[in-house]
Backbone bond lengths (Angstrom), bond angles and torsions (degrees), N, CA, C in turn:
res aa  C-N    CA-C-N  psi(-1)  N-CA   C-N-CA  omega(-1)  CA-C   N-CA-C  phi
1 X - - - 1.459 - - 1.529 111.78 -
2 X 1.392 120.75 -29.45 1.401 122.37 179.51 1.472 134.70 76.02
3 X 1.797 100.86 -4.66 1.385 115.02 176.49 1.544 115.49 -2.18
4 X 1.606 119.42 168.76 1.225 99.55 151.18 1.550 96.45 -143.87
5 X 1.532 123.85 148.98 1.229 110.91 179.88 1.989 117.24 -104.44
6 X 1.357 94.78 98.27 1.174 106.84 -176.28 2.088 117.33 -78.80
7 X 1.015 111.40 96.33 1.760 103.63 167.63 1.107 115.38 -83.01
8 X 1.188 96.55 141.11 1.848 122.93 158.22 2.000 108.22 3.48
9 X 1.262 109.74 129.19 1.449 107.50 163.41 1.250 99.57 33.79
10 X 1.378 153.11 66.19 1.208 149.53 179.37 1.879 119.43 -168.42
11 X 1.022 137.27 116.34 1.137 120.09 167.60 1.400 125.49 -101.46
12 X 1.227 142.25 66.95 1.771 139.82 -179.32 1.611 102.16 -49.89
13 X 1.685 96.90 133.62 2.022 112.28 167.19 1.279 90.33 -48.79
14 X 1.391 112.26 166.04 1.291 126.85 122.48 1.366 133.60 -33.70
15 X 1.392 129.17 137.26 2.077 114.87 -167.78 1.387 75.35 -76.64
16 X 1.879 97.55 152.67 1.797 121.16 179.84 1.529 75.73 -123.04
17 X 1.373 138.92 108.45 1.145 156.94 121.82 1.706 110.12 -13.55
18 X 1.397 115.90 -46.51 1.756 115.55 -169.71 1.691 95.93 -72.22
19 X 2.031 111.52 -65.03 1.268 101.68 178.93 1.443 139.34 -53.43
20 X 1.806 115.14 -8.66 1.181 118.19 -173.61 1.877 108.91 -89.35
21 X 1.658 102.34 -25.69 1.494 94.77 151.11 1.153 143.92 -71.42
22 X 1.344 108.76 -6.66 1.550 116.91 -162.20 1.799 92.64 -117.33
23 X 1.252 114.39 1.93 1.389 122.42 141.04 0.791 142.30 -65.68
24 X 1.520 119.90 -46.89 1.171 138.28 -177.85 1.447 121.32 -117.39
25 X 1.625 99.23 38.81 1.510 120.14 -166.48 1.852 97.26 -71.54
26 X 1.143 127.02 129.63 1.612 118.38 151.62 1.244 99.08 103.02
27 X 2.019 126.09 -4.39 1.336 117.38 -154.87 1.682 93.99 -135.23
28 X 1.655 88.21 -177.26 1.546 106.05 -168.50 1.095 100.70 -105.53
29 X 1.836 134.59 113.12 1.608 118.48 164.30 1.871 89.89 -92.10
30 X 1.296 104.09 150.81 1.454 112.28 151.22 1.743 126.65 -160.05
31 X 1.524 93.83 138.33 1.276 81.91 -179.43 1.094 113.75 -106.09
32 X 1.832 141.01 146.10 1.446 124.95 176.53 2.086 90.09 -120.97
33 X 1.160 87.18 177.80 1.344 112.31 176.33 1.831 111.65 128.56
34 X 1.785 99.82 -130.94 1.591 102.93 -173.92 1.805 87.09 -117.67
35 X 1.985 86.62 -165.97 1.124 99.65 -139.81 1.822 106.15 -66.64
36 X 0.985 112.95 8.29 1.240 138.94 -164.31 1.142 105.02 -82.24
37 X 1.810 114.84 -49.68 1.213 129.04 -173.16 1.744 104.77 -69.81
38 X 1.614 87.04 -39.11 1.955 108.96 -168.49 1.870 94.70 -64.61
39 X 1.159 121.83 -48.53 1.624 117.26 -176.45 1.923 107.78 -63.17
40 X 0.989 111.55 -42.64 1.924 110.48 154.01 1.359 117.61 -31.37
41 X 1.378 102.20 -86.88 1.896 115.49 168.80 1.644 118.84 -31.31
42 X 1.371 100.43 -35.69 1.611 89.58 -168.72 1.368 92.76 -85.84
43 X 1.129 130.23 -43.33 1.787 137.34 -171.33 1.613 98.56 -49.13
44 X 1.508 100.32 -74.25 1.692 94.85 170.41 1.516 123.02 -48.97
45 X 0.940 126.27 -10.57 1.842 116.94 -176.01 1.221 99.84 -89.51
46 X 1.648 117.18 -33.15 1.574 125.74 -171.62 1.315 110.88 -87.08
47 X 1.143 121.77 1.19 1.493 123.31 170.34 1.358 111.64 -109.92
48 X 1.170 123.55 -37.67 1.660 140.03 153.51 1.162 83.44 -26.87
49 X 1.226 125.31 -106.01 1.559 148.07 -160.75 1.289 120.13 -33.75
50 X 1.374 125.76 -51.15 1.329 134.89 137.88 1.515 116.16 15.14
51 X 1.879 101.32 -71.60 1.051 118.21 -156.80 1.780 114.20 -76.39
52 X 1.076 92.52 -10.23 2.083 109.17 -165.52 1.755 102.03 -79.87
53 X 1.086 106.46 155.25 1.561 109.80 175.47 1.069 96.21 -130.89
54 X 1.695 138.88 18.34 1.678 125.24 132.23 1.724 91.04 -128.32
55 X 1.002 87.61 128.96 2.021 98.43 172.08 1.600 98.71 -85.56
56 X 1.318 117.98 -18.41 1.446 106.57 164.62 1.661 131.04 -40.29
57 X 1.456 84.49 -33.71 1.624 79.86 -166.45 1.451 109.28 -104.22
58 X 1.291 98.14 45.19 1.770 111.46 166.89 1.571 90.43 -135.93
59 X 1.520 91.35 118.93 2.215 100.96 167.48 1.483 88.76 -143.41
60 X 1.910 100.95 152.87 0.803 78.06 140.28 1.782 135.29 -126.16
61 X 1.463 111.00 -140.50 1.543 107.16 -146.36 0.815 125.98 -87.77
62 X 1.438 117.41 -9.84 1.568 137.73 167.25 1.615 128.07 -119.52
63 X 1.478 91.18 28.56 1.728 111.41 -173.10 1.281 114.38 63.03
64 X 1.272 141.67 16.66 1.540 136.92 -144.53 1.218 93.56 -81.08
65 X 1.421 120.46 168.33 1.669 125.49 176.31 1.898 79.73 -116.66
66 X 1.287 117.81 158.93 1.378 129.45 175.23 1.335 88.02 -106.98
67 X 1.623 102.75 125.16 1.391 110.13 -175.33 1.883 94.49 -133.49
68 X 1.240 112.91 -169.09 1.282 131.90 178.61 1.543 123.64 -77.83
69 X 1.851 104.16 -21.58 1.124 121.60 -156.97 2.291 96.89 -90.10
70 X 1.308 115.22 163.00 1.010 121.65 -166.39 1.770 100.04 -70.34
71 X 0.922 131.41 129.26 1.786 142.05 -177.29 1.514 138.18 -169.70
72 X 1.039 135.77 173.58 1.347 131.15 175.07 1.309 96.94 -128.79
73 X 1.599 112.43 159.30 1.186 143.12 -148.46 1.776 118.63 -165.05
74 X 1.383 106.76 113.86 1.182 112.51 160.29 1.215 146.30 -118.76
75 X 1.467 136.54 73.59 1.617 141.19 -154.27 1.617 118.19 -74.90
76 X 1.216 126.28 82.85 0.896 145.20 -176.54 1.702 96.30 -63.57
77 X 2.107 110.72 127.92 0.986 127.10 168.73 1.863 119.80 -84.38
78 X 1.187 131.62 81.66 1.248 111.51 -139.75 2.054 105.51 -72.96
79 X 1.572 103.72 -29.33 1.789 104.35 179.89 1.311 94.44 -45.29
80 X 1.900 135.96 -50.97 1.141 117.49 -121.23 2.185 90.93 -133.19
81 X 1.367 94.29 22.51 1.511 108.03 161.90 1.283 94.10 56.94
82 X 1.611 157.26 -11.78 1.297 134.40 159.56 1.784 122.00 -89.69
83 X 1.892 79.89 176.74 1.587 103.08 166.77 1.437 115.66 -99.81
84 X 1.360 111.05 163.69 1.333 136.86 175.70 1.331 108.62 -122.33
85 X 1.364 140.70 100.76 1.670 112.12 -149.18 1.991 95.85 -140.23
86 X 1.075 107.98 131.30 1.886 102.31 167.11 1.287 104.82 -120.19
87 X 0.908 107.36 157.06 1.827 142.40 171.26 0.936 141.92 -135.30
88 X 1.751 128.09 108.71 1.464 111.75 -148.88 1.735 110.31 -90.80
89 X 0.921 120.47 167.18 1.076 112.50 -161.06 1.727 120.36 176.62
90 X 1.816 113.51 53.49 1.169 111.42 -142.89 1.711 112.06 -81.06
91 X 1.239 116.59 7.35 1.711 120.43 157.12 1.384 112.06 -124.72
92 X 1.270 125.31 -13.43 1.688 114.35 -171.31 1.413 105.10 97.95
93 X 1.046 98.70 -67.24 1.937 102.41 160.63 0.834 152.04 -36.14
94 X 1.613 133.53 148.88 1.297 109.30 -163.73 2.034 101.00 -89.33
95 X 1.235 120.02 140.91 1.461 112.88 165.03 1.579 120.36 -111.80
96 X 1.296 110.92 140.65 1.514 107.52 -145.23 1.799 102.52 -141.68
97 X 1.171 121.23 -137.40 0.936 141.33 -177.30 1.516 128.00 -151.33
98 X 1.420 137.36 140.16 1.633 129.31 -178.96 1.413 108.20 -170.93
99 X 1.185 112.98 131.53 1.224 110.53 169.11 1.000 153.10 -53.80
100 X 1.242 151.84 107.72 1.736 150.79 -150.37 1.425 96.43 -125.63
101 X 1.016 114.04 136.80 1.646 117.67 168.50 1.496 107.73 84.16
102 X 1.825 89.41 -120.51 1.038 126.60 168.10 1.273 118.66 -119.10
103 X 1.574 126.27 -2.55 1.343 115.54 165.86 1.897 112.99 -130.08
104 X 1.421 111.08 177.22 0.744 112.06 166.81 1.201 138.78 -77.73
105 X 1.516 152.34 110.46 1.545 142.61 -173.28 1.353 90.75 -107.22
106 X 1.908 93.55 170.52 1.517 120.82 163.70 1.812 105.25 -78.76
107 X 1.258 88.86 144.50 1.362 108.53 -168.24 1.495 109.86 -132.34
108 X 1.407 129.87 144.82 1.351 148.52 175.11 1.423 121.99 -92.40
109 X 1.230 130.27 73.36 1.566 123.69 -165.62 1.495 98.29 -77.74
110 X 1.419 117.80 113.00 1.327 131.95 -176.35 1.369 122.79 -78.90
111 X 1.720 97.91 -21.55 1.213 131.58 -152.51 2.161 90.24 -107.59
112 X 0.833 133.20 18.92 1.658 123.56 -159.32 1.854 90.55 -175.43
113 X 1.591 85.32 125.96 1.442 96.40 -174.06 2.043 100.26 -79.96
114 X 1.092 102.40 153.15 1.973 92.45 169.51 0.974 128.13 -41.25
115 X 1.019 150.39 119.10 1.676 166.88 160.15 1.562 106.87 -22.35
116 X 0.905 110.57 -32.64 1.480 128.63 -178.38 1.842 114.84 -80.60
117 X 1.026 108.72 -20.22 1.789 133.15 159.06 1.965 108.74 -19.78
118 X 1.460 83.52 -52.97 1.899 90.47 -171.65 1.058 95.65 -42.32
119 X 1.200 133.68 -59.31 1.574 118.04 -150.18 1.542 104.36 -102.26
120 X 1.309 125.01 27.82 1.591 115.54 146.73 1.368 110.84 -97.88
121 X 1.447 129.81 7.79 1.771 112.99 158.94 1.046 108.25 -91.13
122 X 1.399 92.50 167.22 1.484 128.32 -152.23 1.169 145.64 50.44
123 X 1.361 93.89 26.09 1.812 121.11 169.78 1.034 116.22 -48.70
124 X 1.313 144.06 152.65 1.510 144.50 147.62 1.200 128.33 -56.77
125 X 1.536 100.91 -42.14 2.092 138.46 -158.96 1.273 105.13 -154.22
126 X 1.655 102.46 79.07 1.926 90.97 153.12 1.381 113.06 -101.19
127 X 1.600 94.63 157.76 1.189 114.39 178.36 1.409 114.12 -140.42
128 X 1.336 102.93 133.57 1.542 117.02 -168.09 1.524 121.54 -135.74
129 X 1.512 99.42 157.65 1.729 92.80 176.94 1.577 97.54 172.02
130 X 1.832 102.64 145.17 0.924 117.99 -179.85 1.282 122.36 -163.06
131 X 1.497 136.50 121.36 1.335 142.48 -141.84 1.658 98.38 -158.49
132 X 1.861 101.74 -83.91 1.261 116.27 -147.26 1.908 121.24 -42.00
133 X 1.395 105.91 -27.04 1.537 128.28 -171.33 1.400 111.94 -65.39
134 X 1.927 97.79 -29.27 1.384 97.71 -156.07 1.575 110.93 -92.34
135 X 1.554 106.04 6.53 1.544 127.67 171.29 1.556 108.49 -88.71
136 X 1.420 138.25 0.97 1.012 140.07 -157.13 1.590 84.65 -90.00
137 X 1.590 104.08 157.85 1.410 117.34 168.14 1.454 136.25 -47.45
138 X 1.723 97.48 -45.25 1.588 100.49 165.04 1.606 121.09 -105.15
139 X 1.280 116.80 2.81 1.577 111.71 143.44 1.288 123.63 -56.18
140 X 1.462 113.34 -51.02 1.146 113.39 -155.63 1.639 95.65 -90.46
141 X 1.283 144.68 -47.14 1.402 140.47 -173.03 1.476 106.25 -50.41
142 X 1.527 113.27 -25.87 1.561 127.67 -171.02 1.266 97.55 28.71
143 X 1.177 130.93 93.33 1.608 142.28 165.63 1.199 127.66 -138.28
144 X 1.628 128.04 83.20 1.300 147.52 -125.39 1.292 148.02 45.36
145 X 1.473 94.97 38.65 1.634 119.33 -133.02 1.805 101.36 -115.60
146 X 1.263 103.54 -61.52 1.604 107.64 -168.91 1.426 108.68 -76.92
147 X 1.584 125.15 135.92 1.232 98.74 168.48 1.715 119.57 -147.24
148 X 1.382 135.28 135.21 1.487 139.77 -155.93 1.800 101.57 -111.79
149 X 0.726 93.53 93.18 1.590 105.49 161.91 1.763 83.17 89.84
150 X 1.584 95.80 -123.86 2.039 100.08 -155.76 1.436 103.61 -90.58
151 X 1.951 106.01 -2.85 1.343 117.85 -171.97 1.555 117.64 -81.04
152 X 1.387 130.90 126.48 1.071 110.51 144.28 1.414 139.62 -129.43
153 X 1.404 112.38 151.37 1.623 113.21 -148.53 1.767 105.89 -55.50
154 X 0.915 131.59 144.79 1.647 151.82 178.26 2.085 86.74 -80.27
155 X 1.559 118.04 -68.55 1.335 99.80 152.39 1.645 120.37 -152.29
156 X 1.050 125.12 178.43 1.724 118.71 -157.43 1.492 87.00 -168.29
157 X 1.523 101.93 116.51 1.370 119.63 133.11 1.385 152.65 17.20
158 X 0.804 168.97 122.25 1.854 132.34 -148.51 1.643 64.04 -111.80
159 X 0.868 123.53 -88.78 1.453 140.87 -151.65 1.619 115.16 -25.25
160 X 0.990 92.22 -41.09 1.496 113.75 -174.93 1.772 103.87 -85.39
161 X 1.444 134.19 -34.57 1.125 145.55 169.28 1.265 107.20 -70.48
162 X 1.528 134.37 -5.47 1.131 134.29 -147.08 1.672 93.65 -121.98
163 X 1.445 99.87 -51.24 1.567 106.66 -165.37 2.083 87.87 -75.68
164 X 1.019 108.56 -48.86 1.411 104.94 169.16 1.700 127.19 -36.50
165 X 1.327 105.64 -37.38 1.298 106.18 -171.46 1.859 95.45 -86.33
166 X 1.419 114.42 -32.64 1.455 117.61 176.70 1.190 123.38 -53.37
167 X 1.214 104.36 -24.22 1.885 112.45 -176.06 2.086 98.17 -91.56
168 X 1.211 93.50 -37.71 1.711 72.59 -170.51 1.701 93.77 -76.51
169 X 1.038 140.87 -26.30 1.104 128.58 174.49 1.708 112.75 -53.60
170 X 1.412 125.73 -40.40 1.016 122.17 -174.86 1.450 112.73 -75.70
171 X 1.146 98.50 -34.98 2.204 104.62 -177.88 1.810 87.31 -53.01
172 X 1.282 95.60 -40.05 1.826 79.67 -171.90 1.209 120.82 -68.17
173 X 1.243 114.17 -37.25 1.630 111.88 166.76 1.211 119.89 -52.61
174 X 1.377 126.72 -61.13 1.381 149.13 136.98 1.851 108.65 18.95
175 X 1.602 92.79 -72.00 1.546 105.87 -173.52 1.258 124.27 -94.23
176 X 1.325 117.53 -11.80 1.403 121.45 162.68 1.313 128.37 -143.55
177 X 1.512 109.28 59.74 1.342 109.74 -172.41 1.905 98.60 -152.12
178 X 1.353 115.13 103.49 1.132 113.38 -174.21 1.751 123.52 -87.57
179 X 1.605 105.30 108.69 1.727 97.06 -166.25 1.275 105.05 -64.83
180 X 1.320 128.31 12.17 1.807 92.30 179.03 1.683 84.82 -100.23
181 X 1.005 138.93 -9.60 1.723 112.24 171.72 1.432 94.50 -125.65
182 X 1.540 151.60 28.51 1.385 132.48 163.58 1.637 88.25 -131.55
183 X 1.286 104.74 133.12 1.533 116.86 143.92 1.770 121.13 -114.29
184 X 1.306 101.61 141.25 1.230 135.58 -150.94 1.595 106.35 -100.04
185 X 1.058 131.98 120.52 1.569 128.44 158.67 1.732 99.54 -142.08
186 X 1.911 87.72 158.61 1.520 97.13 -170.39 1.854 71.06 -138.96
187 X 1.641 88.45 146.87 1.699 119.34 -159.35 2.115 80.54 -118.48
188 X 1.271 103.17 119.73 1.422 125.10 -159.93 2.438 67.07 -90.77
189 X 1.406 86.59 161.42 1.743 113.62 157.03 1.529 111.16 -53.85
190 X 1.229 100.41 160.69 1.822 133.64 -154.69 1.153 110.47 -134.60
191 X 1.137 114.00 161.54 1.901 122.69 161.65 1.775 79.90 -85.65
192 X 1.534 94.76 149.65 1.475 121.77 166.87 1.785 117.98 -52.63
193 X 1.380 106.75 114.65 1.755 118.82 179.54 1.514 97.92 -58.05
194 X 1.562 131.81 -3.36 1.125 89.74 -166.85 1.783 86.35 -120.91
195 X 0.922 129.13 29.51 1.603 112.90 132.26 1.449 146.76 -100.33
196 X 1.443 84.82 17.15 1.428 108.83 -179.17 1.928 99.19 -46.11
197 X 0.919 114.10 -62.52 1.262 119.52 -153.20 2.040 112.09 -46.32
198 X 1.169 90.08 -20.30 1.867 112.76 -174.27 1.340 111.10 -83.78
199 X 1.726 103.17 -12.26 1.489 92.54 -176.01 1.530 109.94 -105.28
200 X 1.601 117.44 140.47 1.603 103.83 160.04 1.116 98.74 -146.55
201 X 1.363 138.17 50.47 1.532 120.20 114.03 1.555 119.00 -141.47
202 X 1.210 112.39 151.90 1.263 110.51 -163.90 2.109 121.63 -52.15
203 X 1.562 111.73 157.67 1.391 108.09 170.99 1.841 110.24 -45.78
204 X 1.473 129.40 162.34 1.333 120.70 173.13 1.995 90.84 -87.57
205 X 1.334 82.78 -49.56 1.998 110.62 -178.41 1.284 141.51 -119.91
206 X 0.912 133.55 110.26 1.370 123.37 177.13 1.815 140.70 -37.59
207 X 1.517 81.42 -13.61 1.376 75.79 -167.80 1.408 126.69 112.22
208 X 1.274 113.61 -23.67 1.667 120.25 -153.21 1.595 87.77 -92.60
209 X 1.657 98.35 -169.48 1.442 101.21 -173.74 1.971 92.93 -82.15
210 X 1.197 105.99 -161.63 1.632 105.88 169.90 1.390 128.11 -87.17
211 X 1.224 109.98 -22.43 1.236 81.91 168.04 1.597 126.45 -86.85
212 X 1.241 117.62 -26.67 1.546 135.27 170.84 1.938 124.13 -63.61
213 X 1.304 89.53 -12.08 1.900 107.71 -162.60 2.182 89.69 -84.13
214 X 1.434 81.75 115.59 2.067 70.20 152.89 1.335 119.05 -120.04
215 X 1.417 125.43 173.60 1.240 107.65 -162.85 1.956 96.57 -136.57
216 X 1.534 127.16 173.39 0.990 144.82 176.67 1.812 116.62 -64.48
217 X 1.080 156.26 87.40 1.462 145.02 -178.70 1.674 98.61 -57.52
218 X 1.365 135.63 86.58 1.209 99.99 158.71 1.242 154.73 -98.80
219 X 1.473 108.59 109.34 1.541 117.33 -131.16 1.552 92.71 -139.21
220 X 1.043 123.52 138.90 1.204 143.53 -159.41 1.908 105.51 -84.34
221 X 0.966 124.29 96.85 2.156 118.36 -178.95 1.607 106.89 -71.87
């Protein structure tokens, strides 16, 4: 279709697929989070790729097939010496296990970044984000659910479990993430990927007031 997404008082190029490798020549982009984050990654790999006149020489690094199923992934560009890398990661947090009662439940350590963390240093470009999970039924009821050290809450807040889990995420950035060679972005909430399929033509407006609202150009490239 060729859309183009034009905002408010603003004109954005067209993405140049060649210059965005030769950006990120020698380096690590990655994005972690949910599937939200994962529909980004694949868009960018497919536009990456786009640009190549052998797709051969993009694999990736652990043979993985990109499947449907929950995983990480790293597609190494080999002309242009980088990665393309995702990580799933649908609170940032670590999710675990603890005992309540007499049995064991899944648990939300709000307080403990994901275990899975090691391998987002030394990125060039992370990118992160996390929202959609925390609308789920037993996120949000948080009822024996969240838990900080050996404690876990009887009940907690989403909101408050949320901004909680945001701060230990940031101490982690904080402590192992060096700005003169990593830059950092956090990918704010979405309308839901999974009504994508219902839509075929773009919003006119967002909704917002005017000056904040952007809108669709639909204009033929």
């Amino acid at each position: 279709m060729k859309w183009r997404w034009q905002p408010q008082d603003c004109d954005i190029p067209r993405f140049n697929a060649t210059k965005m490798l030769e950006l990120i020549r020698g380096k690590r982009l990655v994005f972690v989070g949910d599937s939200i984050n994962r529909n980004q990654w694949e868009s960018m790999l497919c536009m990456l790729m786009g640009a190549l006149r052998d797709p051969s020489r993009v694999f990736e690094t652990h043979r993985r097939r990109i499947t449907k199923e929950k995983g990480n992934y790293s597609f190494k560009f080999v002309d242009y010496k980088c990665t393309v890398e995702y990580y799933a990661s649908h609170f940032l947090v670590h999710e675990g296990k603890a005992r309540v009662g007499q049995k064991r439940k899944q648990t939300l350590r709000i307080d403990a970044i994901d275990h899975g963390s090691s391998r987002w240093r030394g990125a060039d470009i992370l990118i992160f984000n996390t929202a959609h999970w925390w609308s789920h039924y037993k996120t949000k009821a948080g009822i024996n659910y969240y838990q900080e050290g050996s404690q876990v809450h009887p009940r907690l807040d989403v909101s408050t479990a949320f901004r909680k889990a945001l701060m230990t995420w940031a101490s982690w950035v904080d402590r192992n993430v060096n700005p003169r060679k990593t830059r950092v972005f956090f990918r704010s909430s979405a309308p839901s990927h999974f009504s994508c399929k219902e839509a075929t033509q773009p919003l006119k407006t967002s909704g917002a007031s005017s000056g904040e609202k952007n809108v669709i150009a639909n204009e033929q490239l």
